[in-house]
C-alpha positions as CSV (number, residue, x, y, z in Angstrom):
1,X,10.0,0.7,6.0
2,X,9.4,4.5,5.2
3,X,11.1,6.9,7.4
4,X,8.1,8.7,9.4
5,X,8.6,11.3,12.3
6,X,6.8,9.6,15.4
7,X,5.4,12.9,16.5
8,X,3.8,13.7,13.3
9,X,2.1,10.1,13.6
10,X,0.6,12.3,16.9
11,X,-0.2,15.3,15.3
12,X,-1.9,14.4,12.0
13,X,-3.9,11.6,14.0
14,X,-5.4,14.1,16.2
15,X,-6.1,16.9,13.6
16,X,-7.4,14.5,11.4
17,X,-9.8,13.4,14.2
18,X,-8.0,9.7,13.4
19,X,-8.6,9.6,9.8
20,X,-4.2,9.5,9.3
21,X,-4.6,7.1,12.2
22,X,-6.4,4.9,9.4
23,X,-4.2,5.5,6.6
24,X,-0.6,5.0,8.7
25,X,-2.1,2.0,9.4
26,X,-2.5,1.0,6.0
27,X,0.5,2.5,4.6
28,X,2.7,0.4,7.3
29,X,0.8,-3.0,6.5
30,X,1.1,-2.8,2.9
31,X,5.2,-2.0,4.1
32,X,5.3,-4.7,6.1
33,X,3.4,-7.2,4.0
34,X,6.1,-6.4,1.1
35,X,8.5,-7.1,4.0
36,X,6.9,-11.0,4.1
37,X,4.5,-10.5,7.0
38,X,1.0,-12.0,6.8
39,X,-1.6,-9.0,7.3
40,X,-4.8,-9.4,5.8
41,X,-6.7,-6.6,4.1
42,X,-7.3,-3.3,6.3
43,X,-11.3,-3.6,5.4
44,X,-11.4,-6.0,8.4
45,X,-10.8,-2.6,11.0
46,X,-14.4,-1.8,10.2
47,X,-15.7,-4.3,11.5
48,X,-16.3,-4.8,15.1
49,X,-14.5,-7.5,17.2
50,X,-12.9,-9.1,13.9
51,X,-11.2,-5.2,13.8
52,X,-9.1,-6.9,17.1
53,X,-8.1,-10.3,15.6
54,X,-6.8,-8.1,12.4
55,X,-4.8,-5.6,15.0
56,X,-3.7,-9.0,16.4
57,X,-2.4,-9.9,13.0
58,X,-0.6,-6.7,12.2
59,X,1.3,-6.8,16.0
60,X,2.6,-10.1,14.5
61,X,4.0,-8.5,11.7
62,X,5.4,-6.1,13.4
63,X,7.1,-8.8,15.0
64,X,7.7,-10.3,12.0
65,X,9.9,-7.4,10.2
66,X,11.9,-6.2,13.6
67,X,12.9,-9.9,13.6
68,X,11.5,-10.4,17.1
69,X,13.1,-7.2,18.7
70,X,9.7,-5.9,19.2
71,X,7.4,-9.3,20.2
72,X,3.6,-9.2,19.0
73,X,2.2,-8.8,22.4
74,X,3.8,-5.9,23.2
75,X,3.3,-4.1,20.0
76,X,-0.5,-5.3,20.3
77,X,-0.6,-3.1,23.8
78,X,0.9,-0.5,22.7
79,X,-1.7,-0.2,19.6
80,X,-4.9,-1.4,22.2
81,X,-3.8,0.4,25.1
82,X,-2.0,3.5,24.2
83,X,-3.7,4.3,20.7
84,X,-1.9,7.1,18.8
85,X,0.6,7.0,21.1
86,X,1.5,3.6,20.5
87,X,1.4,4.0,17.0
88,X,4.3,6.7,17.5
89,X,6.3,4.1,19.7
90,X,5.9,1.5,16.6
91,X,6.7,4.1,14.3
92,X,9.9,4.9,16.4
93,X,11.0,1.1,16.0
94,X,10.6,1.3,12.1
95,X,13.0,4.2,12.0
96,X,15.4,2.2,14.0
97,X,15.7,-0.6,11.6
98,X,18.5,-0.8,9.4
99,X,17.8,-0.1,5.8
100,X,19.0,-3.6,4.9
101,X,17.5,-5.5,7.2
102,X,14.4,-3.6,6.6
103,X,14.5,-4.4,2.8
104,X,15.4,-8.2,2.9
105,X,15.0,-11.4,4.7
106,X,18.0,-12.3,6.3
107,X,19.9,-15.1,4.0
108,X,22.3,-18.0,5.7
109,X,25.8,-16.8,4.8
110,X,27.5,-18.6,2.3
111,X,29.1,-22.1,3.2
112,X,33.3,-21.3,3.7
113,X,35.1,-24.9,2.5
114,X,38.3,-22.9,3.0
115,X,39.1,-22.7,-0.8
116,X,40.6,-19.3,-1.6
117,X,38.3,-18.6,-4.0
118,X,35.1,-18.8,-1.6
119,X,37.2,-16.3,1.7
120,X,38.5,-13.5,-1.5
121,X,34.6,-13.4,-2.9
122,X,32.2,-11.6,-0.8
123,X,28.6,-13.1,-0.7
124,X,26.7,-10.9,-3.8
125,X,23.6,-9.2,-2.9
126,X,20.6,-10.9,-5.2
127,X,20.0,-9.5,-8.6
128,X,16.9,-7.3,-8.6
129,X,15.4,-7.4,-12.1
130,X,14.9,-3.8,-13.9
131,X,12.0,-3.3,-15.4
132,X,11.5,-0.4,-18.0
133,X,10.2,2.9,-16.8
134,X,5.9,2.8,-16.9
135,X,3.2,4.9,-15.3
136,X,3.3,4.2,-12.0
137,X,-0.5,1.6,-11.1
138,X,-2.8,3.2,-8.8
139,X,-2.7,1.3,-5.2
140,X,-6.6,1.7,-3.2
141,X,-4.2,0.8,-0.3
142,X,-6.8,-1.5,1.7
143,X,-5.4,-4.7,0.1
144,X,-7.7,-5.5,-3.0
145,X,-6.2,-5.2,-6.5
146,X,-5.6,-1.5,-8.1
147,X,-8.3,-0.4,-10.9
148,X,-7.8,-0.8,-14.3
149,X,-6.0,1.8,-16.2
150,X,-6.7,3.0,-19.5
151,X,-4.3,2.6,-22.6
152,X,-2.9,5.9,-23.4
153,X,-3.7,7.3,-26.7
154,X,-1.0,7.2,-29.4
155,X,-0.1,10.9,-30.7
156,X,0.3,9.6,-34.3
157,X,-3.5,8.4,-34.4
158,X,-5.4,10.8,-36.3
159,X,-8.4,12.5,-34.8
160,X,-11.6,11.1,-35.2
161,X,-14.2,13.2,-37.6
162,X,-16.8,15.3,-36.2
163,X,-20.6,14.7,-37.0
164,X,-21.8,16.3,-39.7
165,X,-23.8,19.8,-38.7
166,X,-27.5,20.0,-39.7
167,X,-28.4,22.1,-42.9
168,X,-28.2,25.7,-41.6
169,X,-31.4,26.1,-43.9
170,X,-33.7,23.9,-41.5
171,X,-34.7,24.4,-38.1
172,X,-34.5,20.8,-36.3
173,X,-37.3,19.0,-36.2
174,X,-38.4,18.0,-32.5
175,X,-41.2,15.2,-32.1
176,X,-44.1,15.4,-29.5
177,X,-44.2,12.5,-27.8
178,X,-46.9,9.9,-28.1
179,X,-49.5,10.1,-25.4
180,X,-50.1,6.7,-23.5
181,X,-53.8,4.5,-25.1
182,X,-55.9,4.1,-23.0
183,X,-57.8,0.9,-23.0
């Protein structure tokens, strides 16, 4: 989960008049969702009553990613009852999480049959795969697939030919349009 001062949660909500409200929201579901919780899209908060089962959904996973250490209920009073200021309380919890518990389920250590081999070896973190460096995909950040990007151009390609000018000679030659028949 990002690093976010709680205060500034405060401050931006109420200058915004609760637009950054909306968008920590999102920002921190989209987190937690990476994280394995079960949020679904933010365009639910628009809409009234079903805007309280998704807040509902999102207290569960922020129960979810502090492993229990913050239950649902709670975090769904804080967000219901206290508003902004239960958004800086949640906020405070992410920033309390450890970096590596923040970034990965916990795993079941590795079994110990008391071979040397498996107490010298410390259990290896997973591979991550490395991809190659690409422009980075726009995200709309409510849940629903990024836009399409367009190729880039290639530099090499040669540029495409302008049309060709009008005689310089002749004036254009503009139509009248056709007036209407009447029957």
């Amino acid at each position: 989960m990002k690093h976010r001062n709680p205060l500034g949660v405060i401050f931006f909500s109420i200058i915004t008049f609760g637009i950054y409200a909306i968008v920590w929201t999102v920002k921190t579901k989209n987190e937690m969702n990476k994280l394995g919780a079960e949020i679904p899209t933010a365009w639910l908060l628009i809409i009234p009553i079903i805007n309280i089962y998704w807040m509902w959904k999102y207290s569960k996973g922020v129960e979810h990613v502090t492993a229990g250490k913050t239950s649902g209920v709670l975090a769904f009073v804080l967000l219901y009852i206290l508003s902004v200021i239960g958004m800086a309380i949640i906020q405070d919890i992410f920033n309390g999480l450890p970096a590596a518990a923040a970034s990965q389920s916990p795993s079941p250590a590795p079994a110990n049959d008391g071979t040397p081999d498996s107490q010298a070896q410390p259990a290896s973190p997973p591979a991550v795969p490395v991809t190659p460096a690409a422009e980075p995909q726009p995200d709309n950040n409510f849940g629903g697939p990024a836009e399409p990007t367009t190729p880039p151009v290639p530099t090499d390609a040669a540029p495409e030919a302008p049309a060709p000018a009008p005689p310089a000679d002749q004036p254009p030659t503009i139509e009248p349009p056709t007036p209407p028949q009447v029957q």
